[in-house]
DSSP file (Angstrom, degrees, kcal/mol; ACC not computed):
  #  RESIDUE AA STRUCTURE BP1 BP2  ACC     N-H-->O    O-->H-N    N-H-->O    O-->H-N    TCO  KAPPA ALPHA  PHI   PSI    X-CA   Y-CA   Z-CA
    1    1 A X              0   0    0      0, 0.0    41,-0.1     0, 0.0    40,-0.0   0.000 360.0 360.0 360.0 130.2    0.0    0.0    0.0
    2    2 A X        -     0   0    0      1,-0.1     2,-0.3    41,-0.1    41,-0.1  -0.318 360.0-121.1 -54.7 147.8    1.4    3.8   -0.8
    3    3 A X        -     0   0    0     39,-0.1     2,-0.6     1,-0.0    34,-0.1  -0.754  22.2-100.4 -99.6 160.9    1.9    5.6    2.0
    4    4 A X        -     0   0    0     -2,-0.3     2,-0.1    32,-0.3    -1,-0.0  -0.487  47.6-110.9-105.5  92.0    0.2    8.8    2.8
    5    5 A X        -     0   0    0     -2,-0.6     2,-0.3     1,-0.1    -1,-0.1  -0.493  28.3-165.6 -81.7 159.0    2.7   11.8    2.0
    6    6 A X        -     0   0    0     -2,-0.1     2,-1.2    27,-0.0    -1,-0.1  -0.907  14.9-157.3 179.6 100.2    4.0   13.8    4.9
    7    7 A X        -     0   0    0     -2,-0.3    -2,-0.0     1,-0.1    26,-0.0  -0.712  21.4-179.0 -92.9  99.4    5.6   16.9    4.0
    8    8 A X  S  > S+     0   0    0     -2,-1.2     4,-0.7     1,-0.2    -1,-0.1   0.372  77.5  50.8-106.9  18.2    8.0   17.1    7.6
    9    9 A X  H  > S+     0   0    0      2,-0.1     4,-4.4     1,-0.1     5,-0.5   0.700 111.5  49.3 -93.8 -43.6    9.9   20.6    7.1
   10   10 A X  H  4 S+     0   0    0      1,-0.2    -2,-0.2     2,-0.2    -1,-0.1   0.584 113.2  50.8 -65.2  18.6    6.4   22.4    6.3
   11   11 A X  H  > S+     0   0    0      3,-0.1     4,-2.1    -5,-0.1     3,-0.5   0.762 110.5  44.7 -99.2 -71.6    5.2   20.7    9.4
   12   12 A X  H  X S+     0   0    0     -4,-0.7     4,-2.2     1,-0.2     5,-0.2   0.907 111.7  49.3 -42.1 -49.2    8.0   21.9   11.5
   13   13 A X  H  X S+     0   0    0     -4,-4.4     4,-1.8     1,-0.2     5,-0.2   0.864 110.5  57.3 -73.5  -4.7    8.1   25.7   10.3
   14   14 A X  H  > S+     0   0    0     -5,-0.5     4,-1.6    -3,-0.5     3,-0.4   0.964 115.5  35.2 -91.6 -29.0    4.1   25.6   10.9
   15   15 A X  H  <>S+     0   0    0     -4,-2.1     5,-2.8     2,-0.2    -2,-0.2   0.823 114.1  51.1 -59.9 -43.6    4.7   24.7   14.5
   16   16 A X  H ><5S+     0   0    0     -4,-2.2     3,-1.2     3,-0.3    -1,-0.2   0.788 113.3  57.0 -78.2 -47.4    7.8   26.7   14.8
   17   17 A X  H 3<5S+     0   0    0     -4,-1.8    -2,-0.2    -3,-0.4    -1,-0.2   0.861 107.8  44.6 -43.6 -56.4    5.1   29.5   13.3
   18   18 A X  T 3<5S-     0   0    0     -4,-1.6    -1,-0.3    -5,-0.2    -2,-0.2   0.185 133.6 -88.0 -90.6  29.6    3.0   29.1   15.7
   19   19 A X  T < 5S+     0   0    0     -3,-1.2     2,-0.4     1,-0.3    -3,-0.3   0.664  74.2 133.0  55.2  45.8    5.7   29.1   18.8
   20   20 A X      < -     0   0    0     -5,-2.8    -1,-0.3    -8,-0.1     2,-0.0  -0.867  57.0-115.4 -94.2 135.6    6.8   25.9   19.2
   21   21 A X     >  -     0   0    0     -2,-0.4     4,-2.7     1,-0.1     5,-0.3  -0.184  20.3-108.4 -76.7 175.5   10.3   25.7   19.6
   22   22 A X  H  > S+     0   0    0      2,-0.2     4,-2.7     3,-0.1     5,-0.2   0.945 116.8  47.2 -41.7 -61.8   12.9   23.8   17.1
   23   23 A X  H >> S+     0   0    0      1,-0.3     3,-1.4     2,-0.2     4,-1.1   0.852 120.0  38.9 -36.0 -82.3   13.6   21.0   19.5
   24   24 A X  H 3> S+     0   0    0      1,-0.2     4,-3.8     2,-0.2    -1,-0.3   0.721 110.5  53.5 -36.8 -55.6   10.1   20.5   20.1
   25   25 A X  H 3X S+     0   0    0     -4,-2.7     4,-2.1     1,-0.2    -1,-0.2   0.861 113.6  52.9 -38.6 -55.2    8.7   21.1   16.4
   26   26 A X  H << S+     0   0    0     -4,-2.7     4,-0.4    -3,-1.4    -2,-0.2   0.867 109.5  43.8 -39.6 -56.7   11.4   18.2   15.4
   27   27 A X  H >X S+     0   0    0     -4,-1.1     4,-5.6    -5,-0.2     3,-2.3   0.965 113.2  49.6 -83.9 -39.6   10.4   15.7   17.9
   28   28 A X  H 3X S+     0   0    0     -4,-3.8     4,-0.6     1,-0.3    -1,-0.2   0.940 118.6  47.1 -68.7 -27.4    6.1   16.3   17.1
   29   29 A X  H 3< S+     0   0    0     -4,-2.1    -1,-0.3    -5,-0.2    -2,-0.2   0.593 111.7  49.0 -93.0  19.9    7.1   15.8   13.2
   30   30 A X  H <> S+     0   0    0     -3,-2.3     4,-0.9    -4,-0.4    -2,-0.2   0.683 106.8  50.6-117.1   1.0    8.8   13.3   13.9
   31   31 A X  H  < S+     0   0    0     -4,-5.6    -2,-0.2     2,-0.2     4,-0.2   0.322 115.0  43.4 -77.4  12.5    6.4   11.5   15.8
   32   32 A X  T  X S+     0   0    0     -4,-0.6     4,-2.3    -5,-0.2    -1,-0.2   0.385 102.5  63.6 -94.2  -3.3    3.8   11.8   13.5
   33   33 A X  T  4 S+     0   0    0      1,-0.2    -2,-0.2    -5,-0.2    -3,-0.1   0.692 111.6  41.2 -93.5   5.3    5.8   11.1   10.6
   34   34 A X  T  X S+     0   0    0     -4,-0.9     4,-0.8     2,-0.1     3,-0.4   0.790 106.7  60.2 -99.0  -8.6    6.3    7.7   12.2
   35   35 A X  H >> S+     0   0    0      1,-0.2     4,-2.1     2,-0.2     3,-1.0   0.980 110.7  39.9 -43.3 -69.0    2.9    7.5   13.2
   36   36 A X  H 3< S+     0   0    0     -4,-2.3   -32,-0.3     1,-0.3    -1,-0.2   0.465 114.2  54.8 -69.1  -1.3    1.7    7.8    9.3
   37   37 A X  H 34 S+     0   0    0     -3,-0.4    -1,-0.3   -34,-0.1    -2,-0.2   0.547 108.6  51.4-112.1 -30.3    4.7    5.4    8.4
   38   38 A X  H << S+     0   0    0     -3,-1.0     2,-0.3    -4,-0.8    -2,-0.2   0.946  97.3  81.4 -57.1 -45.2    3.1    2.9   11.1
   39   39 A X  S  < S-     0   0    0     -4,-2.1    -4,-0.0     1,-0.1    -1,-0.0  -0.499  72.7-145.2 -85.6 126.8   -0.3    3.0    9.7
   40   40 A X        +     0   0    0     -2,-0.3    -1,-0.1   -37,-0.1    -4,-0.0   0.168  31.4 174.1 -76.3  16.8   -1.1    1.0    6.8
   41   41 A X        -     0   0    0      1,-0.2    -2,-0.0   -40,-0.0   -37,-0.0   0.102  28.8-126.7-165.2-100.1   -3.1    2.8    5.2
   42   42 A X        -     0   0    0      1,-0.1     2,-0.3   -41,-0.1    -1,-0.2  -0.376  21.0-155.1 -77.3 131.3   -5.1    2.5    1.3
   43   43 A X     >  -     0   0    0      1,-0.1     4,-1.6   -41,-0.1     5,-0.4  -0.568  31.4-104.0 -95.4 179.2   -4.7    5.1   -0.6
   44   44 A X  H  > S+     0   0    0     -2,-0.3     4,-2.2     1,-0.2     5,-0.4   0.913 128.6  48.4 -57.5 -71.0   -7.6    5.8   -3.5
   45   45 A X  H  > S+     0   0    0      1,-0.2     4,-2.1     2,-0.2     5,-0.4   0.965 110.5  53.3 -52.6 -35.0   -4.9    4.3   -6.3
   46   46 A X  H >> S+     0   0    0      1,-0.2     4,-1.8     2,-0.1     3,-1.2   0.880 112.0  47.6 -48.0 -70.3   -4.4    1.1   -3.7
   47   47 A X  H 3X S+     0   0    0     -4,-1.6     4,-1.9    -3,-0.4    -2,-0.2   0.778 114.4  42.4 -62.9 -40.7   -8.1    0.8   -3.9
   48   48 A X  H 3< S+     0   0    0     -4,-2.2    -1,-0.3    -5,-0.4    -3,-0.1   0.830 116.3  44.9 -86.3  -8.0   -8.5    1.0   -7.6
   49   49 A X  H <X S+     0   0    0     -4,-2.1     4,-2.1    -3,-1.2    -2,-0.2   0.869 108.9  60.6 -88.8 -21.7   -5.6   -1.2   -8.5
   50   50 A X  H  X S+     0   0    0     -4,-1.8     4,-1.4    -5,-0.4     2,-0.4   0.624 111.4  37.4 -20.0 -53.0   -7.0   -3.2   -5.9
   51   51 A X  H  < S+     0   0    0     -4,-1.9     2,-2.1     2,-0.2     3,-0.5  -0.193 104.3  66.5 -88.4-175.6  -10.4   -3.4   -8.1
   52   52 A X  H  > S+     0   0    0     -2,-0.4     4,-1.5     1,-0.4    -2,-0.2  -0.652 106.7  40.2  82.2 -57.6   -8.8   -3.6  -10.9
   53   53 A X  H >X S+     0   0    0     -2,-2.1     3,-2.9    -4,-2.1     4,-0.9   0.917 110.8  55.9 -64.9 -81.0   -7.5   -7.2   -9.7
   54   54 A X  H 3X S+     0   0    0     -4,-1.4     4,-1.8    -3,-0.5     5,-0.3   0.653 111.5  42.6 -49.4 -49.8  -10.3   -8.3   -8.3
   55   55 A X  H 3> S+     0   0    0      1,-0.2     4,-1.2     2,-0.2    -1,-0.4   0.780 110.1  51.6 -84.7   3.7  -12.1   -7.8  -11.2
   56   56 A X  H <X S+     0   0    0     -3,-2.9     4,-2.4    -4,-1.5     5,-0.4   0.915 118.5  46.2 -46.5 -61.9   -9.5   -9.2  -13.6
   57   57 A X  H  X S+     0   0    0     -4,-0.9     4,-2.3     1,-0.2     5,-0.4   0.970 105.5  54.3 -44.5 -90.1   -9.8  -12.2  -10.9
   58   58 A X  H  X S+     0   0    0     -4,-1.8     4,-0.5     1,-0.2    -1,-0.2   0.767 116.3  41.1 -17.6 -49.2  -13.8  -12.4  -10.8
   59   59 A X  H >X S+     0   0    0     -4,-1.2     4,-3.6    -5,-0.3     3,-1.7   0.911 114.2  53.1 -91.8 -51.0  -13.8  -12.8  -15.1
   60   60 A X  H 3X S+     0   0    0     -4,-2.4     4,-2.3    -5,-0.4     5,-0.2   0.979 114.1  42.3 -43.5 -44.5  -10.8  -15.1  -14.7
   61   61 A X  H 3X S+     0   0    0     -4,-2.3     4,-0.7    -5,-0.4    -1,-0.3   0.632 117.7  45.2 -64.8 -15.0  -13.0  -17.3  -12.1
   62   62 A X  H <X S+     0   0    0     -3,-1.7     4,-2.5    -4,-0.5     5,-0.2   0.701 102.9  63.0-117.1 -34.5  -15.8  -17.0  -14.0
   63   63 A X  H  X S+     0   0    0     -4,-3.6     4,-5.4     1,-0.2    -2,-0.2   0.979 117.1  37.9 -50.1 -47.7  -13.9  -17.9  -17.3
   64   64 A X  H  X S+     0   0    0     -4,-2.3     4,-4.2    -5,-0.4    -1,-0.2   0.783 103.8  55.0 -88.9 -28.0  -13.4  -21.0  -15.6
   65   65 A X  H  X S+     0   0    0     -4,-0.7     4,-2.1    -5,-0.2    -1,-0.3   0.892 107.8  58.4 -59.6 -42.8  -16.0  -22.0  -13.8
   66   66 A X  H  X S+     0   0    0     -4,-2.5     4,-6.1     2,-0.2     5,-0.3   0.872 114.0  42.0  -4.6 -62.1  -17.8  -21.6  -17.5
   67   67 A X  H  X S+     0   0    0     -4,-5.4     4,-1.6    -5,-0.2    -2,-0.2   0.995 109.8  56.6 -74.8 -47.7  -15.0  -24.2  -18.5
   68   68 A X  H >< S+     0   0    0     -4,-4.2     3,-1.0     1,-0.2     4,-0.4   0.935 111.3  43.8 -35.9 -64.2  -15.7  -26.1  -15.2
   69   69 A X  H >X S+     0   0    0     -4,-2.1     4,-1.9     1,-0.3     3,-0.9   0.800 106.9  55.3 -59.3 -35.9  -19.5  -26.5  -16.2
   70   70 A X  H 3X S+     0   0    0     -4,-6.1     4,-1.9     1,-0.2    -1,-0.3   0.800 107.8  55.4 -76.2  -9.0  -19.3  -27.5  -20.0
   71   71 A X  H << S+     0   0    0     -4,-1.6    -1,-0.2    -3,-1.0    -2,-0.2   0.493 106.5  45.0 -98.9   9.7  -17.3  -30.1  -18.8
   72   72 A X  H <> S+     0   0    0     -3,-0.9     4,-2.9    -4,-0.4    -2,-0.2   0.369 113.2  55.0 -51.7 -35.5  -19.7  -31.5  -16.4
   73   73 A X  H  X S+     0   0    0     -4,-1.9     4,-1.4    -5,-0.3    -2,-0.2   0.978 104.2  47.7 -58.4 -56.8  -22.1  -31.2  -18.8
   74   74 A X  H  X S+     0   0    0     -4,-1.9     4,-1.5     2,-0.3    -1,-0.2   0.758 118.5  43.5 -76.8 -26.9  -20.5  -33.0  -21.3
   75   75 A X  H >4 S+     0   0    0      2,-0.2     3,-2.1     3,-0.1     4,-0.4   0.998 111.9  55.6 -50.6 -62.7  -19.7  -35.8  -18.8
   76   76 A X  H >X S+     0   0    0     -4,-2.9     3,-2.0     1,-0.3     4,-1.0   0.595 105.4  46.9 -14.4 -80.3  -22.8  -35.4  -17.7
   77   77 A X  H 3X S+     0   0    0     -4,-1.4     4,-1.4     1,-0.3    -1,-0.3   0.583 115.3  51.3  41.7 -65.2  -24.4  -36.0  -21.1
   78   78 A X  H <X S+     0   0    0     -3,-2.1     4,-1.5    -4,-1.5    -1,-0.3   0.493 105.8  48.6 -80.0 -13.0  -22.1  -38.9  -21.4
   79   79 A X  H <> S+     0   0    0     -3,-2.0     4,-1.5    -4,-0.4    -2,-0.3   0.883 112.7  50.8 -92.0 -43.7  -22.8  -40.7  -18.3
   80   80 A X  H  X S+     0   0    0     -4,-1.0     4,-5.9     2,-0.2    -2,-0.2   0.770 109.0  53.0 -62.0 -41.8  -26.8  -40.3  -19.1
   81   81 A X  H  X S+     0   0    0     -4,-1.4     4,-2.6     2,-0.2    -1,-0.2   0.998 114.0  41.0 -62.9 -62.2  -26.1  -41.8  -22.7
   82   82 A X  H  < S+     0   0    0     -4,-1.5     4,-0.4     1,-0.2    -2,-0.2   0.867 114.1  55.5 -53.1 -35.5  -24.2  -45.1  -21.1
   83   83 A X  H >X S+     0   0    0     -4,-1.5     3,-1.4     2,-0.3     4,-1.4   0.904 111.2  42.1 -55.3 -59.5  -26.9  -45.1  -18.5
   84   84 A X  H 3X S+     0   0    0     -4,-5.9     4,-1.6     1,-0.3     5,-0.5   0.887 114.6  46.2 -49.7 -40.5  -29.5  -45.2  -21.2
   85   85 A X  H 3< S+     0   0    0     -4,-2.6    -1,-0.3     2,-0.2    -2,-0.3   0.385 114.5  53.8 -89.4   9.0  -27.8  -47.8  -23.6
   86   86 A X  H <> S+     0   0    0     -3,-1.4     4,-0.9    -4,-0.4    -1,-0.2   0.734 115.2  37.9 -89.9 -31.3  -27.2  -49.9  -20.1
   87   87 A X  H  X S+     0   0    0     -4,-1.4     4,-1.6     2,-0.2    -2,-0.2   0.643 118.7  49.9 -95.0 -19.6  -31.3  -49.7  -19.1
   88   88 A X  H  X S+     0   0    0     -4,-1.6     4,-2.4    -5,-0.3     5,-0.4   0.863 111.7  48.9 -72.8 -59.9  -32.2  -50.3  -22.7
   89   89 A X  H  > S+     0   0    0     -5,-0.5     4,-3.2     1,-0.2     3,-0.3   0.993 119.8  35.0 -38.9 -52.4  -29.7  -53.2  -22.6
   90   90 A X  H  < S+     0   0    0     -4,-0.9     4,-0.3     1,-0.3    -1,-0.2   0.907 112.2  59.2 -79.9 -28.0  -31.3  -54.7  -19.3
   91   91 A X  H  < S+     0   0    0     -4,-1.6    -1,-0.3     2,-0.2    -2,-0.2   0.586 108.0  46.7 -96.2 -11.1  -34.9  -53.8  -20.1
   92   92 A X  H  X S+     0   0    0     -4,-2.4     4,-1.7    -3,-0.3    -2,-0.2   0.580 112.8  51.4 -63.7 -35.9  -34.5  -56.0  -23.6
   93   93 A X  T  < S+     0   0    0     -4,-3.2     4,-0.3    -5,-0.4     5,-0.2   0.648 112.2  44.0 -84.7  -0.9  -32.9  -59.0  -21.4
   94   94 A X  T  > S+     0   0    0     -4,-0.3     4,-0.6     3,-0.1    -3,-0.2   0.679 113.2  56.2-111.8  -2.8  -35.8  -59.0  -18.8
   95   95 A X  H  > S+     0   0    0     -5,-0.2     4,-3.6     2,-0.2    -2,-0.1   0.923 111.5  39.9 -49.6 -63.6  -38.3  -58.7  -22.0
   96   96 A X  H  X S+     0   0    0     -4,-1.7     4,-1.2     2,-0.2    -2,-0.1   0.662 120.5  46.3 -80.1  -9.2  -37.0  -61.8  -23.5
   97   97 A X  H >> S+     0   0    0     -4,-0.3     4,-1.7     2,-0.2     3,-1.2   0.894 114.9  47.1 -80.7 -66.7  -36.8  -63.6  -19.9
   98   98 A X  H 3X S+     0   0    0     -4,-0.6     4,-1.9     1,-0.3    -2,-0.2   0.798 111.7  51.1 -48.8 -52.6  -40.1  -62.4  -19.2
   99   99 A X  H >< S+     0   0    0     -4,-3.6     3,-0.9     1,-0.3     4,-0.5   0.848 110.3  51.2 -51.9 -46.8  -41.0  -63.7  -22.8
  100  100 A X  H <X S+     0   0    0     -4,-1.2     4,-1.4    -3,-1.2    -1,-0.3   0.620 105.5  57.0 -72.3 -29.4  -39.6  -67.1  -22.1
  101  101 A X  H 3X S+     0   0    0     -4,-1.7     4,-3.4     1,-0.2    -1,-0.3   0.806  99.0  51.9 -73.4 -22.2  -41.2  -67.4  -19.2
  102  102 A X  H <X S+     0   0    0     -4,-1.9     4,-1.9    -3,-0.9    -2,-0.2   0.615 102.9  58.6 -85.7  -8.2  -44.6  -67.0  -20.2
  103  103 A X  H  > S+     0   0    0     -4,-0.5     4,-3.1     2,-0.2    -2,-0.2   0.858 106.8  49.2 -95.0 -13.3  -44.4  -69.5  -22.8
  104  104 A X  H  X S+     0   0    0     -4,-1.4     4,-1.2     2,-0.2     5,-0.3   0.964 115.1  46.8 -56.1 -71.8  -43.3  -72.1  -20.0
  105  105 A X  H  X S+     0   0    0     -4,-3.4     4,-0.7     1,-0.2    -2,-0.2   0.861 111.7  46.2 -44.4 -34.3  -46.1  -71.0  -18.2
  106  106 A X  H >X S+     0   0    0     -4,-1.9     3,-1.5     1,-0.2     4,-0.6   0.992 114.7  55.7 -78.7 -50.6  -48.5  -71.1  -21.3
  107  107 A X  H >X S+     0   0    0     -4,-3.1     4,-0.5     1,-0.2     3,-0.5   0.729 106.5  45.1   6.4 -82.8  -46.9  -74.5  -21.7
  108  108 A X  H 3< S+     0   0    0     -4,-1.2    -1,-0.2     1,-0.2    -2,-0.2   0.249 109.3  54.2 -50.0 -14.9  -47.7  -75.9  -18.4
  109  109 A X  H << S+     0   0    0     -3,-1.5     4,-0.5    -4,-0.7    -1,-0.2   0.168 106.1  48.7-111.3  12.6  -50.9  -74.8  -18.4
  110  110 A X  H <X S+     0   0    0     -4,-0.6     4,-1.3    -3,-0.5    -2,-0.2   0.355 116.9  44.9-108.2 -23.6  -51.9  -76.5  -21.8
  111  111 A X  H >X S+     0   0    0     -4,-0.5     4,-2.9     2,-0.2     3,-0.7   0.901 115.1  50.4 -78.1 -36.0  -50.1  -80.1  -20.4
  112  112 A X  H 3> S+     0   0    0      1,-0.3     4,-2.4     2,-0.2     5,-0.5   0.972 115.6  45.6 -66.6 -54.9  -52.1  -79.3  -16.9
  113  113 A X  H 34 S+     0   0    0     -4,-0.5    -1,-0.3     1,-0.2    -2,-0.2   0.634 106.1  53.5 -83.5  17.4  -55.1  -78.9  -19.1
  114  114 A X  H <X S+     0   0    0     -4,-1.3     4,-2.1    -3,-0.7     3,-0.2   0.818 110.4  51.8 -58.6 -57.9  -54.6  -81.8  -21.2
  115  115 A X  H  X S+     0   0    0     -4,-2.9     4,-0.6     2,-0.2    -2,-0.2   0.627 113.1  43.1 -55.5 -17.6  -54.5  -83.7  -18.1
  116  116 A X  H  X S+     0   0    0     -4,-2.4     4,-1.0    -5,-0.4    -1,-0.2   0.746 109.6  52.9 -69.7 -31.1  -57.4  -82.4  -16.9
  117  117 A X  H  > S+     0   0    0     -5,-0.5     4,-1.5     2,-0.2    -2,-0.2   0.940 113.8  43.3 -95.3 -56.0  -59.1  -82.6  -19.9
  118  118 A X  H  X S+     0   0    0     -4,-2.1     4,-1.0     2,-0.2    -1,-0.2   0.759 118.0  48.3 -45.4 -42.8  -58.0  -86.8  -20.1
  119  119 A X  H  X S+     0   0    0     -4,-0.6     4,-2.4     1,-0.2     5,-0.4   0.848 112.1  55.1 -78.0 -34.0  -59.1  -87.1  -15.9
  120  120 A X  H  X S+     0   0    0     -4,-1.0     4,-3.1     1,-0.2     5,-0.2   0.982 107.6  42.9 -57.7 -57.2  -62.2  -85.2  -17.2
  121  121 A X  H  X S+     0   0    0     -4,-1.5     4,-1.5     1,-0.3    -1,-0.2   0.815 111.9  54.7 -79.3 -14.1  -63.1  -87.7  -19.8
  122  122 A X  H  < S+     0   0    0     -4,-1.0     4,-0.5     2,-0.2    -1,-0.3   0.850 108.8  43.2 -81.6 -41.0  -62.4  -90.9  -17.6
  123  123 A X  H >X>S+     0   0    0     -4,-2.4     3,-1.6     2,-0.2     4,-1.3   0.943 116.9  54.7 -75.7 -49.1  -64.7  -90.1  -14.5
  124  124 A X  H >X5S+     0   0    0     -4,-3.1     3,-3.3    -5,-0.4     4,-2.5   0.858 115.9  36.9 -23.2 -63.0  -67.3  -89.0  -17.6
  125  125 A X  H 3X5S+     0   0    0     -4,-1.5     4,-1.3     1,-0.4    -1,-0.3   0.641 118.8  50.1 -91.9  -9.7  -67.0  -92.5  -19.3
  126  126 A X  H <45S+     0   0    0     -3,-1.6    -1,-0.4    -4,-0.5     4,-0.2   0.442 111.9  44.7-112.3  17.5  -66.8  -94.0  -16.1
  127  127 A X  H <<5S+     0   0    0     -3,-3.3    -2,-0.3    -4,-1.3    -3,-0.2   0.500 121.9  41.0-112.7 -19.0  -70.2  -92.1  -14.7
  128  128 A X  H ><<S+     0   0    0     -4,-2.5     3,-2.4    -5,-0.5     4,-0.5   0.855  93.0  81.4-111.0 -19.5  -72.0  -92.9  -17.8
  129  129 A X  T 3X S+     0   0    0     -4,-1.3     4,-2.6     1,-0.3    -1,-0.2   0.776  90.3  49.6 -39.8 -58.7  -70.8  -96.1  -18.3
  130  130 A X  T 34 S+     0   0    0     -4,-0.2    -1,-0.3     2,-0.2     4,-0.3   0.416 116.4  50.5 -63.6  -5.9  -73.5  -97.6  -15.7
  131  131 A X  T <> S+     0   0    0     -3,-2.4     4,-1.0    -4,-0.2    -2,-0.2   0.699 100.1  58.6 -92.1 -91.5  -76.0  -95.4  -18.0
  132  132 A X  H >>>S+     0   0    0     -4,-0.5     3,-2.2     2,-0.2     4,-1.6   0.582 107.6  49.8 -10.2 -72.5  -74.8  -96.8  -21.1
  133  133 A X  I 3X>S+     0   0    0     -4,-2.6     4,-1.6    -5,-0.4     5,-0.6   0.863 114.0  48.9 -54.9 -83.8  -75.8 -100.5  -19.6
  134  134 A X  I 3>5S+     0   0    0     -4,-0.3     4,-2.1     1,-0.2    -1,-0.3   0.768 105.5  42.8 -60.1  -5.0  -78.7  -99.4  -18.9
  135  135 A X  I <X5S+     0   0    0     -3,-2.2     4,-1.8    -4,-1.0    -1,-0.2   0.978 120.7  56.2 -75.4 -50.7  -80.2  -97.6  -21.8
  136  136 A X  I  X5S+     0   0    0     -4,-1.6     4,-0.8     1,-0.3     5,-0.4   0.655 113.8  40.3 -55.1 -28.6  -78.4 -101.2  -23.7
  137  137 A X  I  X<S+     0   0    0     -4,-1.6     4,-1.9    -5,-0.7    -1,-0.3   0.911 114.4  45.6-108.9 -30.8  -80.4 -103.1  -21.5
  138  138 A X  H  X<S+     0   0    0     -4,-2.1     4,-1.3    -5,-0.6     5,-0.5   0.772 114.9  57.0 -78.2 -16.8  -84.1 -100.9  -21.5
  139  139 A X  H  X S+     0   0    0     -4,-1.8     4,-3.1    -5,-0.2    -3,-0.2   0.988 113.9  33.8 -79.3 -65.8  -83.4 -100.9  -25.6
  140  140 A X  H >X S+     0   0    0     -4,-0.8     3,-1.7     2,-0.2     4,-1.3   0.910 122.4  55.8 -57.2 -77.5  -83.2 -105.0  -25.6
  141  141 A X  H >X S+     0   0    0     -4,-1.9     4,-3.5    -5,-0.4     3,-0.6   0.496 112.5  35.3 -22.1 -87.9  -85.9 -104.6  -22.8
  142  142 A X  H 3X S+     0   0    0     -4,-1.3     4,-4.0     1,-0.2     5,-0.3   0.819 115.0  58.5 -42.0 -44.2  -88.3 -102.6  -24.8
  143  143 A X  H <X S+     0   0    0     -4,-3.1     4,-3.2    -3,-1.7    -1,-0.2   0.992 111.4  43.5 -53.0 -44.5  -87.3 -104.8  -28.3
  144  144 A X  H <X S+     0   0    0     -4,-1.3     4,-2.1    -3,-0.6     3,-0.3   0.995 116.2  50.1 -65.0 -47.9  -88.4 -108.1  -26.5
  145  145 A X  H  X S+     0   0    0     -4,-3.5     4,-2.5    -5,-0.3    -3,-0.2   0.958 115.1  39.8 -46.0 -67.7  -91.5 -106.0  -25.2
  146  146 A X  H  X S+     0   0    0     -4,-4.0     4,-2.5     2,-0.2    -1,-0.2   0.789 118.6  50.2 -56.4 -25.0  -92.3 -104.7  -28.6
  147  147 A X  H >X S+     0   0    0     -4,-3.2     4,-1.6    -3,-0.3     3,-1.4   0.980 109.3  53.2 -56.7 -72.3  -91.5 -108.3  -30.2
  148  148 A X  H 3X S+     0   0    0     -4,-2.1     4,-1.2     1,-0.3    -1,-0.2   0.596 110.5  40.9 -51.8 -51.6  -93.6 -109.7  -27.7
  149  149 A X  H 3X S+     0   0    0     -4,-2.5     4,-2.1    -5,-0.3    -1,-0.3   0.881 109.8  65.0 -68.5 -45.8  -96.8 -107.4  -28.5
  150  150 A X  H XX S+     0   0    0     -4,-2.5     4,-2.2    -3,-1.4     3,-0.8   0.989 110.8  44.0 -18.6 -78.9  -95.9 -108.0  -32.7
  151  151 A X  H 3X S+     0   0    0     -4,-1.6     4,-1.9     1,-0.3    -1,-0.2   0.721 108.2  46.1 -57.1 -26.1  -96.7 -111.2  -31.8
  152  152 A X  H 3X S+     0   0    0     -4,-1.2     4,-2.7    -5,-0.2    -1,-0.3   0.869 114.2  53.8 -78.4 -33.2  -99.6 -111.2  -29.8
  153  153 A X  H <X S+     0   0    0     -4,-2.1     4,-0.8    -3,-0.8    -2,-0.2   0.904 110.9  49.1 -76.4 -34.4 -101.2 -108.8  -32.4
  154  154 A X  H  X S+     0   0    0     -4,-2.2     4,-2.1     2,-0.2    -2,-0.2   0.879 108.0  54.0 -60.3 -20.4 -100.2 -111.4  -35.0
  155  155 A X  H >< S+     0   0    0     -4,-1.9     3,-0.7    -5,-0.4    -2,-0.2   0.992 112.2  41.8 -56.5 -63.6 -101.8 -114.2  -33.1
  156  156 A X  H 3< S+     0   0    0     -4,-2.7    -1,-0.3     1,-0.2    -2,-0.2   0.659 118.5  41.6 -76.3 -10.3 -104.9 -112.6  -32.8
  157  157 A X  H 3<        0   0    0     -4,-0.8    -1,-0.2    -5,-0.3    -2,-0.2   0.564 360.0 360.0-115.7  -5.2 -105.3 -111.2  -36.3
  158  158 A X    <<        0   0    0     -4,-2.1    -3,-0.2    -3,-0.7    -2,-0.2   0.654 360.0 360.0-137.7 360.0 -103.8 -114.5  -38.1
């Protein structure tokens, strides 16, 4: 930081003007001109070269945080892409599991109803069976009956 100039003969002859002696005049400029040599501080050109970096800094930081972002992005971008072609990938092998599985299941359910369909038709044939015999036995029943009557209506009419 510039220091703050300190003009310390005009100091002395205004003291010395106003009736202070030499000695004395000496020692108060030169205790304040080490006072102001103590003190740090900004002068207005400190402050503006001061701004002047910072903002030189601020667009440099900003240049780069810029560069930082498009190159998150573009990762970004790139991570999203593999991500997709990984779930595309996985969501085509649990399609074609999926597929394969339903035709086992449709499979299994056409042998379970084939077997059903065979157990079906064997208690049928073996619940109508004892109807069969009898409808086979009231059909001879009823033939011998009708024979029987044939005959009695030929007897009596020859």
């Amino acid at each position: 930081m510039g220091a703050v100039a300190f003009d310390t003969l005009k100091f002395v002859k205004t003291l010395e003007a106003a009736g202070v002696s030499v000695p004395q005049a000496e020692a108060i400029s030169f205790a304040v001109r080490e006072a102001h040599e103590s003190v740090d501080v900004a002068t207005k050109r400190d402050l503006k070269e001061m701004e002047v970096g910072l903002r030189h800094d601020t667009k440099e930081m900003e240049a780069n945080l810029r560069h930082d972002m498009k190159e998150m992005e573009t990762s970004l971008r790139h991570d999203m892409k593999e991500m997709e072609a990984s779930l595309r990938h996985d969501m085509k092998k649990m399609e074609a599991s999926l597929q394969h599985d339903m035709k086992e299941i449709e499979a299994n359910l056409r042998h379970d109803m084939k077997v059903m369909e065979a157990n079906l038709r064997h208690d049928m044939q073996k619940e109508l069976a004892p109807i069969k015999a009898d409808a086979l036995l009231t059909k001879w029943m009823l033939g011998v009956l009708l024979a029987g009557v044939a005959s009695l209506i030929l007897k009596a009419f020859f």
